[in-house]
N, C-alpha and C positions, 0 to 999 in steps of 0.2 A: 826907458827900461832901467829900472836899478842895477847897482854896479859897486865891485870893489876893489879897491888898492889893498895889496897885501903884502905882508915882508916878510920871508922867510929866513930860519937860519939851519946852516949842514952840520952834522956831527964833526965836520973840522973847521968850523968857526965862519962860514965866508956865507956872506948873505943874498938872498933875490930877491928884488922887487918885480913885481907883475900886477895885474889887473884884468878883473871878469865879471862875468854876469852870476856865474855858480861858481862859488868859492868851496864850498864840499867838492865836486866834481873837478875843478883841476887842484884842487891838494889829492888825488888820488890821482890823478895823473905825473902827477910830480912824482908822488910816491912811486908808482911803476916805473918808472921812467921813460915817461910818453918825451918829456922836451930835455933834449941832448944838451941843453945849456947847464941842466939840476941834475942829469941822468948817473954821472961821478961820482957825486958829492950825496948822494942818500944814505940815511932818511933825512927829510928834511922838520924841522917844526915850524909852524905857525907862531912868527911874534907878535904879531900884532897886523891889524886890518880896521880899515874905515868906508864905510859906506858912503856912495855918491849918488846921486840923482839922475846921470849918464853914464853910458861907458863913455861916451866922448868926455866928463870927467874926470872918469877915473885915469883915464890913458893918459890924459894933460898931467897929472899929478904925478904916476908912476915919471912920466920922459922927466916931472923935473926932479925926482927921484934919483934919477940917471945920471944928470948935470952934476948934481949937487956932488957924487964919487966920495961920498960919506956917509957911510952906514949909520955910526953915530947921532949927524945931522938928522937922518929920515925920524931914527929909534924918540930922537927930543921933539918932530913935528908929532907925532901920534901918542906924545906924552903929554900932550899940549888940549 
């Protein structure tokens, strides 16, 4: 099943990474404020997302997202 990594950023500057199978359907959950981790920080915008072949790759890719505790880093892999 197709999948994507995605990176958002909040109208006060702080970014999230996440990963799904419908990328329409949780940016409107984000936007509601379905997940308490985005729920503060709305609206959120879409900066960029990449498409995977699994979720098991997208998820591998968001955790190393995680790691890496560099927004900047993620913004330069999807500018790549």
């Amino acid at each position: 099943m197709p999948a994507t990594v995605y990176l958002l950023c909040s109208r006060t500057g702080r970014y999230y990474y996440g990963s799904t199978t419908d990328l329409i359907r949780r940016l409107e959950q984000h936007s509601r404020g379905h997940t308490t981790t985005t729920a503060k920080d709305a609206p959120w915008q879409l900066v960029a997302s990449r498409d995977f072949d699994s979720l098991a790759d997208a998820r591998q890719q968001e955790r190393t997202f995680k790691r890496w505790k560099n927004p900047h880093r993620v913004l330069a892999w999807f500018q790549r």
